[in-house]
PyMOL CGO cylinders between C-alpha atoms (Angstrom):
from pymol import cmd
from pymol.cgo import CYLINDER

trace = [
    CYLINDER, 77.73, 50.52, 55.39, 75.80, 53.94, 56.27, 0.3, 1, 1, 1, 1, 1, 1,
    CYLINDER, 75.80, 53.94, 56.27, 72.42, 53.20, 55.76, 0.3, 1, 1, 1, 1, 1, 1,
    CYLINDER, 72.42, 53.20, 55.76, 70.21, 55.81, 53.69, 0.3, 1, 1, 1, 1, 1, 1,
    CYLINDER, 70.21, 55.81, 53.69, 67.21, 57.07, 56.33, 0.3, 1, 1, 1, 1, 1, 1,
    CYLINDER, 67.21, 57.07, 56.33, 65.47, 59.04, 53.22, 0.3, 1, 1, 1, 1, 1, 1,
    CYLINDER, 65.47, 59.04, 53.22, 64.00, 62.72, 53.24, 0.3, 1, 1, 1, 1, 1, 1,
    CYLINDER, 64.00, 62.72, 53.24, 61.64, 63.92, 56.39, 0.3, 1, 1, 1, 1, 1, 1,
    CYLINDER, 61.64, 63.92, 56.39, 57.61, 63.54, 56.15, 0.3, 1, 1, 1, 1, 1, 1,
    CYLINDER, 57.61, 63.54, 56.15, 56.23, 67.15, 54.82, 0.3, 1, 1, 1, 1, 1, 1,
    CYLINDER, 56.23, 67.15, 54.82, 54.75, 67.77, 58.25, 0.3, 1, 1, 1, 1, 1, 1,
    CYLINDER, 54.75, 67.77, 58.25, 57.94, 68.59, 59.99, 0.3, 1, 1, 1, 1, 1, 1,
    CYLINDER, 57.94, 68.59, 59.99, 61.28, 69.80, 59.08, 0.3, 1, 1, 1, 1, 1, 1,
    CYLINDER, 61.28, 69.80, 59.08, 64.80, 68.57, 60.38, 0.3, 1, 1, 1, 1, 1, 1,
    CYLINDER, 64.80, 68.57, 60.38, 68.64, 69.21, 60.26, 0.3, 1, 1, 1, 1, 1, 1,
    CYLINDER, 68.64, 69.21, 60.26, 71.75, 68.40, 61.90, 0.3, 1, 1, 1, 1, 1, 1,
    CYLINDER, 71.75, 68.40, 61.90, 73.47, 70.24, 64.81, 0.3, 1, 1, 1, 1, 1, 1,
    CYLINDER, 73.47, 70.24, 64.81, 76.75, 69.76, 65.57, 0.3, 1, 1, 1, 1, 1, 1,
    CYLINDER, 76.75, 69.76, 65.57, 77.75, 66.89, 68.50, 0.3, 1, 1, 1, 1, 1, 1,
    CYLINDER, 77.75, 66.89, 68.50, 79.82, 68.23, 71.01, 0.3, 1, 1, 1, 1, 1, 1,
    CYLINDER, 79.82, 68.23, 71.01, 79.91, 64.97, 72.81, 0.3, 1, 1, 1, 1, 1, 1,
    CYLINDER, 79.91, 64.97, 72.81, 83.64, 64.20, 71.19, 0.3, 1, 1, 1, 1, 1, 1,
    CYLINDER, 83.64, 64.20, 71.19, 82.40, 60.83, 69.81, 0.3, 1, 1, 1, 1, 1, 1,
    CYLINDER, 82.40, 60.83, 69.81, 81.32, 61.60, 65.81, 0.3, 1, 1, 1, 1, 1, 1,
    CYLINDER, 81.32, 61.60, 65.81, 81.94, 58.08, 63.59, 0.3, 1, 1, 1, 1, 1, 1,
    CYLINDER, 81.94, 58.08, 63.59, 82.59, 59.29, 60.06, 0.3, 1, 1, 1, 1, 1, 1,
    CYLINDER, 82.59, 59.29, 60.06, 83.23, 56.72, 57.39, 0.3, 1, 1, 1, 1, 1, 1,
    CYLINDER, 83.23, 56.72, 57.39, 85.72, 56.75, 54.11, 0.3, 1, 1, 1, 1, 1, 1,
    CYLINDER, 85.72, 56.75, 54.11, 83.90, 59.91, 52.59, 0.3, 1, 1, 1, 1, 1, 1,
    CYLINDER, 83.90, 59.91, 52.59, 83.01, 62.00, 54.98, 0.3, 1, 1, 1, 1, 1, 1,
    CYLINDER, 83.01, 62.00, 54.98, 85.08, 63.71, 57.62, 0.3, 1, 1, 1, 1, 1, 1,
    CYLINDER, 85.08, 63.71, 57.62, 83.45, 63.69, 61.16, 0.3, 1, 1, 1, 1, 1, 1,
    CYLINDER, 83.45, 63.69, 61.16, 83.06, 67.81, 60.77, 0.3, 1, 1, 1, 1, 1, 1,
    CYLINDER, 83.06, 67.81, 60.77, 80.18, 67.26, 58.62, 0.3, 1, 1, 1, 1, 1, 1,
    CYLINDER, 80.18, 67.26, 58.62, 78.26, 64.48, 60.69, 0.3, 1, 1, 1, 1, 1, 1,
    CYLINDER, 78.26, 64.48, 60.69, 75.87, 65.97, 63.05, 0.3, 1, 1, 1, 1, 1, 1,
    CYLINDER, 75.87, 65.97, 63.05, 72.89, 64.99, 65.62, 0.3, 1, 1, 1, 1, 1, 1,
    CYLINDER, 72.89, 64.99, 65.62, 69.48, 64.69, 63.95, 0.3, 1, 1, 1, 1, 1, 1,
    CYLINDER, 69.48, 64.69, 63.95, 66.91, 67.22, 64.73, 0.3, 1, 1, 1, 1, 1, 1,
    CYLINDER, 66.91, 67.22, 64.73, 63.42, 67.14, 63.92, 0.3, 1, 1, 1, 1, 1, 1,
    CYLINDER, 63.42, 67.14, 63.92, 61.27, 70.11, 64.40, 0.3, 1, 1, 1, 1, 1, 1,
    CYLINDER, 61.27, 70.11, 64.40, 57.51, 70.33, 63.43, 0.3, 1, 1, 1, 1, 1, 1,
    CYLINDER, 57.51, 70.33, 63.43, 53.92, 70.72, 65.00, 0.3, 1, 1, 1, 1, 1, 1,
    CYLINDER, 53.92, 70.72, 65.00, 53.91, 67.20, 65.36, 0.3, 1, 1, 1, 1, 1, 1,
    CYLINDER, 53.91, 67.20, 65.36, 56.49, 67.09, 67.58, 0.3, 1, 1, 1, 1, 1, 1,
    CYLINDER, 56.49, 67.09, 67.58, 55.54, 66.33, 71.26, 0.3, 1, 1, 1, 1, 1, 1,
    CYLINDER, 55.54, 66.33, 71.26, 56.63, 68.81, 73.91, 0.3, 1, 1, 1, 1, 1, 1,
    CYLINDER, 56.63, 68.81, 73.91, 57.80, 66.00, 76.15, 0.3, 1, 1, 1, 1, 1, 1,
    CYLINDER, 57.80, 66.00, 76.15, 57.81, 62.68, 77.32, 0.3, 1, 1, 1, 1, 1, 1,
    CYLINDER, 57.81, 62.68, 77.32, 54.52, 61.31, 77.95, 0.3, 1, 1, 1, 1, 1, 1,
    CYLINDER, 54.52, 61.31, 77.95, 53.90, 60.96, 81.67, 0.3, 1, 1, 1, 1, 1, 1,
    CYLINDER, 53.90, 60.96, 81.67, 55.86, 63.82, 82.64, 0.3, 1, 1, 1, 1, 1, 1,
    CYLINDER, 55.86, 63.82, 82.64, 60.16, 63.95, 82.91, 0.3, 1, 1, 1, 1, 1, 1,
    CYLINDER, 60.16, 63.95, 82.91, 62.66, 61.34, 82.32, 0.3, 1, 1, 1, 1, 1, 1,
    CYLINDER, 62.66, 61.34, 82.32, 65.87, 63.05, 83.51, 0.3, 1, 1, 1, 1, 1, 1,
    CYLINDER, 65.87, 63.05, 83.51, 68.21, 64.51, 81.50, 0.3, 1, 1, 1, 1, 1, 1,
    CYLINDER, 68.21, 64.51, 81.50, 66.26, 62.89, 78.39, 0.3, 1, 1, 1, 1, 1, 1,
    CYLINDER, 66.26, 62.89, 78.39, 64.37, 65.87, 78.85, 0.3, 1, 1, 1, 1, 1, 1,
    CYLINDER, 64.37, 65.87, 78.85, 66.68, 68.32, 77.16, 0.3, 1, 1, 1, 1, 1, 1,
    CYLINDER, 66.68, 68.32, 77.16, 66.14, 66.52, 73.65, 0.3, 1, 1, 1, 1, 1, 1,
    CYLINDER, 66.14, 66.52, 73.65, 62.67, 68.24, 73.79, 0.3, 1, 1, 1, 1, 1, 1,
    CYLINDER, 62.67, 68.24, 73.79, 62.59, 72.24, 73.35, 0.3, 1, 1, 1, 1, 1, 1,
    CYLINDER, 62.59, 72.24, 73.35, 60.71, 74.65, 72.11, 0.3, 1, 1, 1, 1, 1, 1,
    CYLINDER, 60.71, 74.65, 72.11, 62.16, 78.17, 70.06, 0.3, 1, 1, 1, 1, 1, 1,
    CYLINDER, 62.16, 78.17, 70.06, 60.55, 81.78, 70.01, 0.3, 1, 1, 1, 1, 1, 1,
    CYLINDER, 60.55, 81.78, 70.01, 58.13, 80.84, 67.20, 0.3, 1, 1, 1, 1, 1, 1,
    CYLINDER, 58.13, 80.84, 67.20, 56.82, 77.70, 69.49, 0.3, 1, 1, 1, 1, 1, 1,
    CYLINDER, 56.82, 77.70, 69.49, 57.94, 75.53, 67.45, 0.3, 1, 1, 1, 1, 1, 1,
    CYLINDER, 57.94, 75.53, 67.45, 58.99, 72.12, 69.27, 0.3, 1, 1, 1, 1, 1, 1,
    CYLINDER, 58.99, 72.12, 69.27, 61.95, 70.03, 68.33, 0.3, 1, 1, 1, 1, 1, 1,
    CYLINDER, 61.95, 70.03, 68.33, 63.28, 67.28, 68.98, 0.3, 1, 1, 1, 1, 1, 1,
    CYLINDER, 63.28, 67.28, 68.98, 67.09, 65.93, 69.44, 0.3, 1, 1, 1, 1, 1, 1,
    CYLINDER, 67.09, 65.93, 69.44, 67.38, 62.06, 68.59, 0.3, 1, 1, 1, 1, 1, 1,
    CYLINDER, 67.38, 62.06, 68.59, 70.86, 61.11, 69.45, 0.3, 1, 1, 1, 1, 1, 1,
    CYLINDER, 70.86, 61.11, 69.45, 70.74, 60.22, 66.01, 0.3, 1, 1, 1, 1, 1, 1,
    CYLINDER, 70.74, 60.22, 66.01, 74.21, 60.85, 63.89, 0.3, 1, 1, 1, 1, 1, 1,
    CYLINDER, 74.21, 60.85, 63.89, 73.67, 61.67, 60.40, 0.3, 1, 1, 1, 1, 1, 1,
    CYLINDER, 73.67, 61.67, 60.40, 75.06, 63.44, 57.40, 0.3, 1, 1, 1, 1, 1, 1,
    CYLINDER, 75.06, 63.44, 57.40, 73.14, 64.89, 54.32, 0.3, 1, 1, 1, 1, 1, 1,
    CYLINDER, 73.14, 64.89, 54.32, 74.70, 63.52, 51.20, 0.3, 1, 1, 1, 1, 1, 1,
    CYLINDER, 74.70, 63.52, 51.20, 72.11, 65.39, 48.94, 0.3, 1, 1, 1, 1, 1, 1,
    CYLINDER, 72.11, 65.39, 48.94, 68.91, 67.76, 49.56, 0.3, 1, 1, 1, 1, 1, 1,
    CYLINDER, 68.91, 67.76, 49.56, 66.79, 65.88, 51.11, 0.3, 1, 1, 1, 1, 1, 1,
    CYLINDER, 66.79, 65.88, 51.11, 68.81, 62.85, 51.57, 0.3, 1, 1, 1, 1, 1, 1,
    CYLINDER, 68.81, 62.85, 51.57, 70.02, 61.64, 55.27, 0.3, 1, 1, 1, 1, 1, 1,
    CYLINDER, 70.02, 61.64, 55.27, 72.29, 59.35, 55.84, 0.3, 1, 1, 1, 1, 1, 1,
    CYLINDER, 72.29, 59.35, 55.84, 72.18, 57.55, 59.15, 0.3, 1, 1, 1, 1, 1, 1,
    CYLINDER, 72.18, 57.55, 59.15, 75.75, 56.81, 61.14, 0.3, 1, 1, 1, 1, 1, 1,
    CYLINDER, 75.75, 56.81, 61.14, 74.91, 55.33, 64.28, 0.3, 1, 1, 1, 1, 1, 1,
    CYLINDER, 74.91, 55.33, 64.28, 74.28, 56.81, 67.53, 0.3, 1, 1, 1, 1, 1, 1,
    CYLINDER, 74.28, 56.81, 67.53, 75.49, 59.06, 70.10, 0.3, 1, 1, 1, 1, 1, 1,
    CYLINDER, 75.49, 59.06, 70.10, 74.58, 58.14, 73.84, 0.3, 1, 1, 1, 1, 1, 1,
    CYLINDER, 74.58, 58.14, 73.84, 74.87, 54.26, 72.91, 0.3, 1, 1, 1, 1, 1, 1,
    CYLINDER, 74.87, 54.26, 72.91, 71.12, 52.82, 73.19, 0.3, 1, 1, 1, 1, 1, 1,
    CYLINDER, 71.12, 52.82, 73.19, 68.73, 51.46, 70.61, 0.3, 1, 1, 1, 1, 1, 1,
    CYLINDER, 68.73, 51.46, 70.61, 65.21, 50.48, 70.60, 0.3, 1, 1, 1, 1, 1, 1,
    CYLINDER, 65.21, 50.48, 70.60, 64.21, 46.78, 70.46, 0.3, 1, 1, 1, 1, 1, 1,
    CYLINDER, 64.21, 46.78, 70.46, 60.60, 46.15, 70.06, 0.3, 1, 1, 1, 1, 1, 1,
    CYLINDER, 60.60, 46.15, 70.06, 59.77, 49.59, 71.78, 0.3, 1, 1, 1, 1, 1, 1,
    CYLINDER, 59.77, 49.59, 71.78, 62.12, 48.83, 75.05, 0.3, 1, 1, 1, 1, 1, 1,
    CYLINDER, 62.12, 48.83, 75.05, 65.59, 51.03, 75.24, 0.3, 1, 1, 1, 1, 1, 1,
    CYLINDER, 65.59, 51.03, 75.24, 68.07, 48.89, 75.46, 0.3, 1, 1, 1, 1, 1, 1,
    CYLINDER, 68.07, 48.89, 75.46, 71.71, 50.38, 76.31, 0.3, 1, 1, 1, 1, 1, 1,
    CYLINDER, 71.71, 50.38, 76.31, 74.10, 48.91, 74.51, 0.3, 1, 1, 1, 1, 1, 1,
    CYLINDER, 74.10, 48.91, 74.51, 77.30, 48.87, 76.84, 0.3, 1, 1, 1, 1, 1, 1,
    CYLINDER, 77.30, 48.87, 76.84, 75.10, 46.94, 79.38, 0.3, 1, 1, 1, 1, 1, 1,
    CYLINDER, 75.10, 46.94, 79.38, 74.98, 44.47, 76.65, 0.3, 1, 1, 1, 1, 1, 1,
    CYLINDER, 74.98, 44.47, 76.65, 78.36, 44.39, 76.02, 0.3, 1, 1, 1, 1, 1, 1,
    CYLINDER, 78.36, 44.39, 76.02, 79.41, 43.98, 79.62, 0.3, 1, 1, 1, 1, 1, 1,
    CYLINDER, 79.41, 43.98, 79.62, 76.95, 41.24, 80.34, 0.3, 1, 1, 1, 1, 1, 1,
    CYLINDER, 76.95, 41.24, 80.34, 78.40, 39.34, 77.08, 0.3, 1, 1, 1, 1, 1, 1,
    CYLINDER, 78.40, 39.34, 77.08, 82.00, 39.92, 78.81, 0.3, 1, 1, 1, 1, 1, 1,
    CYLINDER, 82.00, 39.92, 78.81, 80.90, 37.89, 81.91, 0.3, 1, 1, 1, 1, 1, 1,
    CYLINDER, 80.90, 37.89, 81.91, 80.08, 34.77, 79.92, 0.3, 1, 1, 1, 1, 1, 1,
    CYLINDER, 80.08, 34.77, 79.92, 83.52, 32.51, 79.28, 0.3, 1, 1, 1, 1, 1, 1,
    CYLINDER, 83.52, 32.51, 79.28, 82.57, 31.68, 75.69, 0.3, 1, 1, 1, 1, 1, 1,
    CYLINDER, 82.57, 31.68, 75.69, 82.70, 35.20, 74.63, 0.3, 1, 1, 1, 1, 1, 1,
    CYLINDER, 82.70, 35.20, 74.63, 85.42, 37.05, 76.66, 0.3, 1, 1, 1, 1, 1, 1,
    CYLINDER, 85.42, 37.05, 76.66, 87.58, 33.77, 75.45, 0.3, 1, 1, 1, 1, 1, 1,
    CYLINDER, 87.58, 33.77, 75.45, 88.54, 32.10, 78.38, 0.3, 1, 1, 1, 1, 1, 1,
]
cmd.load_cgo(trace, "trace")
């Protein structure tokens, strides 16, 4: 079941822009159209990664003409009421366990190797 991630904290502001990546999940009462990547925007957003540049995880941080920074989580969500977020999964594929990102098709492959779980 979608699972309910609440309204943001009054210090920052967020909404959902539309995922081009091809890869929206909707479930049975929402069409995909409306599902979008979280965005949360606020001067308590950093303006990077700590430590200087990660890549292309870079372009989740930005800043618009008012300087105000933003940040894109990868998170998919839809709004089912003002101020109410509903979280859908995710769109690159990685989660955080205990602070360490953790891609979740290296998991998956790594399960495939053992016997006892491809079925062999």
């Amino acid at each position: 079941d979608p699972m309910c991630i609440g309204a943001p904290l009054p210090c920052c502001a967020v909404d959902l822009v539309p995922d081009d990546s091809g890869e929206e999940e909707g479930d049975d009462h929402h069409a995909a159209a409306s599902i979008g990547v979280l965005r949360v925007r606020g001067p308590t957003v950093a303006s990077g990664y700590l430590g200087g540049e990660r890549g292309a995880l870079t372009e989740a941080f930005a800043t618009d003409e008012r300087n105000v920074r933003s940040f894109l989580t990868n998170d998919l969500a839809y709004e089912r009421a003002p101020d109410e977020l509903v979280f859908v999964g995710r769109r690159d594929g990685q989660v955080k366990i205990a602070g360490a990102r953790v891609e979740l098709g290296e998991v998956e492959a790594a399960l495939g190797t053992c016997p006892l779980v491809a079925g062999e």
